[in-house]
Rosetta silent file (secondary structure, phi, psi, omega in degrees, C-alpha in Angstrom):
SEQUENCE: XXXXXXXXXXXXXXXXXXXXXXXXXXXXXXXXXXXXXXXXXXXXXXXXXXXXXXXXXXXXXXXXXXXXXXXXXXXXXXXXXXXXXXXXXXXXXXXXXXXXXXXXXXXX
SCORE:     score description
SCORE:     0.000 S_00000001
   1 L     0.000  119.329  165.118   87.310   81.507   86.363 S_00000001
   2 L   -98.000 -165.929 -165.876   90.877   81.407   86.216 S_00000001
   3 L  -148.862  117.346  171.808   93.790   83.522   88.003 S_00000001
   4 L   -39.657  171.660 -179.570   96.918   84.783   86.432 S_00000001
   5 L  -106.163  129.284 -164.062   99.732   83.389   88.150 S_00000001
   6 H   -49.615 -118.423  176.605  100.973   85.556   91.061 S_00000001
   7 H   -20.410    1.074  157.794  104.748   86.520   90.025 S_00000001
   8 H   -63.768  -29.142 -173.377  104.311   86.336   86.412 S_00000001
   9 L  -147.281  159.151  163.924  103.311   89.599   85.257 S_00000001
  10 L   -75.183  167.708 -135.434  103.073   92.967   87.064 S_00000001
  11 L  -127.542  128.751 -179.049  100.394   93.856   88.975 S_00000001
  12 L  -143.194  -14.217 -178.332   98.888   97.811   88.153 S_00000001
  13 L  -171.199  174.597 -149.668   95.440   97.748   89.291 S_00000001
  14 H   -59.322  -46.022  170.764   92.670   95.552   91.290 S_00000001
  15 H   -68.358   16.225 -175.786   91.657   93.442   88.090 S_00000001
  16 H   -87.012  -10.347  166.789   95.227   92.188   87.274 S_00000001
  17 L   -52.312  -33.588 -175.562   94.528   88.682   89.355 S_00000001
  18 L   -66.292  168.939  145.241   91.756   88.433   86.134 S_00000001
  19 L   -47.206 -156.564 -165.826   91.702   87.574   82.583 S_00000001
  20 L  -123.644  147.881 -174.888   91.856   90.475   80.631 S_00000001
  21 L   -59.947  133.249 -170.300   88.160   92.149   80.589 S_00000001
  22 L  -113.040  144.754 -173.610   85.952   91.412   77.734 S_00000001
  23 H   -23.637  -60.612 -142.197   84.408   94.320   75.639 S_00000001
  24 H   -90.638  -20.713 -162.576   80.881   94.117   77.259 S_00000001
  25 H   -94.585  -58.827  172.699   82.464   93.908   81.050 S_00000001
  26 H   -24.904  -66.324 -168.592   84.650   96.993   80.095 S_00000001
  27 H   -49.283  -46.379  169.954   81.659   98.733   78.970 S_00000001
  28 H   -95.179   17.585  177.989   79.722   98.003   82.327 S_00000001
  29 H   -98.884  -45.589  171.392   82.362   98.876   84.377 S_00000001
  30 H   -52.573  -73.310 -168.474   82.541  102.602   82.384 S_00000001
  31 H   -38.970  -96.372 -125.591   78.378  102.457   83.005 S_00000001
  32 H   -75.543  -33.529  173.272   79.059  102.091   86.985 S_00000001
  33 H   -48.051  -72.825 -168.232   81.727  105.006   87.142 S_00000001
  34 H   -42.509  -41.803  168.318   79.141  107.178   85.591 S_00000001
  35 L   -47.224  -11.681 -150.800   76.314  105.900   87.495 S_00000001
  36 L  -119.623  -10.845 -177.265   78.507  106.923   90.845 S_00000001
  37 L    89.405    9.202 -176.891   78.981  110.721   89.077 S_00000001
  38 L  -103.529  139.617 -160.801   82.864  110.214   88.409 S_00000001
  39 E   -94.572  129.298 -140.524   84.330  111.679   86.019 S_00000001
  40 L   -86.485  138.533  170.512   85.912  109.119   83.311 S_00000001
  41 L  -152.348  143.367  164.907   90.148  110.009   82.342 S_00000001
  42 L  -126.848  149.411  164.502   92.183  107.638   80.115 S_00000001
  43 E  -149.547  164.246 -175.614   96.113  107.122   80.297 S_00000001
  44 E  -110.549  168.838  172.579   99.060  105.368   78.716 S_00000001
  45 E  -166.360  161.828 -174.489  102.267  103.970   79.683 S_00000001
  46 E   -88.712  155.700  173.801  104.971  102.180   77.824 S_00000001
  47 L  -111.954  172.795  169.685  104.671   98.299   78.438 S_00000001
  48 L   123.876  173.942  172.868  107.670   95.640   78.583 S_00000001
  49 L   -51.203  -47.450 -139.159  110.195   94.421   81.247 S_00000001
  50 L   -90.772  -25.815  177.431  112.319   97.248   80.917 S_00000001
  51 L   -77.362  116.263  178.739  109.322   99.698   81.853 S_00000001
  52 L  -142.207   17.727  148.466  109.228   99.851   85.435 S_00000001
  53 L   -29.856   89.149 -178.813  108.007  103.077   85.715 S_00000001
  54 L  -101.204   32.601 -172.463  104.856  103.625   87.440 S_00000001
  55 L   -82.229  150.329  167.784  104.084  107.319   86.023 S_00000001
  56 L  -119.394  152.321 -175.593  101.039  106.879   83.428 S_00000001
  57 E   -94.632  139.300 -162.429  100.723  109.731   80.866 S_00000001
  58 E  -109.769  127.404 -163.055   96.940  111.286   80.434 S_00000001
  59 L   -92.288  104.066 -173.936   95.459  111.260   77.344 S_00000001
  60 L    57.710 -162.543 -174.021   94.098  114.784   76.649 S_00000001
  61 L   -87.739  165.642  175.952   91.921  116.035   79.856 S_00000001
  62 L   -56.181  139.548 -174.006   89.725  113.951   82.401 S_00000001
  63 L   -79.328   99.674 -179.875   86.125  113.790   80.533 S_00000001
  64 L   -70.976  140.953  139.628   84.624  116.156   83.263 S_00000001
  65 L    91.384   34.774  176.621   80.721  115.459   83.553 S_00000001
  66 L  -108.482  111.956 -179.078   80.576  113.241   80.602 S_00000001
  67 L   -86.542   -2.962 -172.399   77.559  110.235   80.643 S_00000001
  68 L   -66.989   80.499  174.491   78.267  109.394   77.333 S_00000001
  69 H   -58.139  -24.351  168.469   79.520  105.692   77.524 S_00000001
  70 H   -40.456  -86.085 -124.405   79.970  105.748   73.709 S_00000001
  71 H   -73.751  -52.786  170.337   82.266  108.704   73.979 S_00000001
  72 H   -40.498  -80.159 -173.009   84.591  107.362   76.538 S_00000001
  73 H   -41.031  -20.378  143.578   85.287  103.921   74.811 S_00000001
  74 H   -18.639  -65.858  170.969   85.719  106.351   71.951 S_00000001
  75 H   -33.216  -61.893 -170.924   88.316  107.796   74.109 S_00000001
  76 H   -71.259  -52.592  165.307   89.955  104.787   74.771 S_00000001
  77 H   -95.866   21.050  172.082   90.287  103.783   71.364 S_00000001
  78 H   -73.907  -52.677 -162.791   91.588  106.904   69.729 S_00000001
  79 H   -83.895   -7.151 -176.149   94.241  106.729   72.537 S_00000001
  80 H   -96.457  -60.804  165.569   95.015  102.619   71.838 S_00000001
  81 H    11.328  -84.590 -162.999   95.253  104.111   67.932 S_00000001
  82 H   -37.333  -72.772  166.751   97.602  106.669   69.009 S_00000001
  83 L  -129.323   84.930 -146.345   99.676  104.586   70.838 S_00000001
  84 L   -79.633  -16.080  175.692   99.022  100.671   69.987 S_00000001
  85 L   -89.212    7.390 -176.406  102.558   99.582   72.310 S_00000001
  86 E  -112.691  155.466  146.487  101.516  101.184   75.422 S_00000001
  87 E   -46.995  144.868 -175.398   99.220  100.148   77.713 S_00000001
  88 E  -142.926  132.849 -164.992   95.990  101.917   78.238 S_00000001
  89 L  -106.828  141.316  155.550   93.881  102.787   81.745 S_00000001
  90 L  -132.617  153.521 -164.751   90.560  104.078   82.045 S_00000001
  91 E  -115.953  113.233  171.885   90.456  105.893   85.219 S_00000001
  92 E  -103.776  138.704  175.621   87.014  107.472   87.350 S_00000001
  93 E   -94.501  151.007  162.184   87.996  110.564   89.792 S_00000001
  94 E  -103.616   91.135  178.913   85.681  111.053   92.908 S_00000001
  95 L   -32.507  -66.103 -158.520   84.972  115.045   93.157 S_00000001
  96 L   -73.382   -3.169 -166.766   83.783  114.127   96.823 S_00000001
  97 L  -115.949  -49.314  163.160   86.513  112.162   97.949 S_00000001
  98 L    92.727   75.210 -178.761   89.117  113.602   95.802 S_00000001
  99 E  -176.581 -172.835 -167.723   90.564  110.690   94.898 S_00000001
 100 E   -86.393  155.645  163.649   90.195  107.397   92.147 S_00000001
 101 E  -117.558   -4.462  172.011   87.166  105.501   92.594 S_00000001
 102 E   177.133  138.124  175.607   88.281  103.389   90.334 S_00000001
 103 E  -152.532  144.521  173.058   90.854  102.348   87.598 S_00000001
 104 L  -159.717  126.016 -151.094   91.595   99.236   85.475 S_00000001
 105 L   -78.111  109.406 -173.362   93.788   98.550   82.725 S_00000001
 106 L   -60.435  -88.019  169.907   91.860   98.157   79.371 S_00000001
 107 L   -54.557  109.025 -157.163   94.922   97.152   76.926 S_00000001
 108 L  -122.058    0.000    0.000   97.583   95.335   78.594 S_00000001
């Protein structure tokens, strides 16, 4: 396994020390949000240097109560479509915690 190099690129969420996430690991990463009962949101942001920004913009609403892995990655590429320069997030909220349970940047 390799490891990005620490100061080279910014850092937005727990998997940027990785490569970038291969279709099938994306896919079981969506599968464990759902499995946990969290409800699945995607967002964008502009990429580049000059973006330093850390608001991300949310692409239509959080899928509440949706098991449909299909439907997310749907999500996600409607919203890569949409906007093919920004980055793209998929996000899971925790009802009981009220807080992320998890987020990692699909499209980087």
């Amino acid at each position: 396994m390799t490891v990005q190099a620490y100061k080279a690129t910014r850092k937005y969420e727990t998997f940027s020390y990785l490569p970038q996430m291969t279709p099938d690991q994306v896919r079981r990463q969506i599968a464990y949000a759902i499995s946990q009962g969290w409800n699945p949101a995607i967002e964008h942001t502009e990429k580049g240097a000059n973006s330093m920004s850390n608001y991300w913009y949310m692409w239509k609403l959080p899928l509440f109560g949706e098991q449909s892995i299909d439907a997310v990655l749907a999500e996600i590429e409607a919203c890569h479509r949409e906007f093919p320069d920004h980055m793209v997030r998929f996000v899971a909220y925790d009802n009981y915690t009220q807080s992320q349970g998890l987020a990692f940047v699909v499209y980087r």
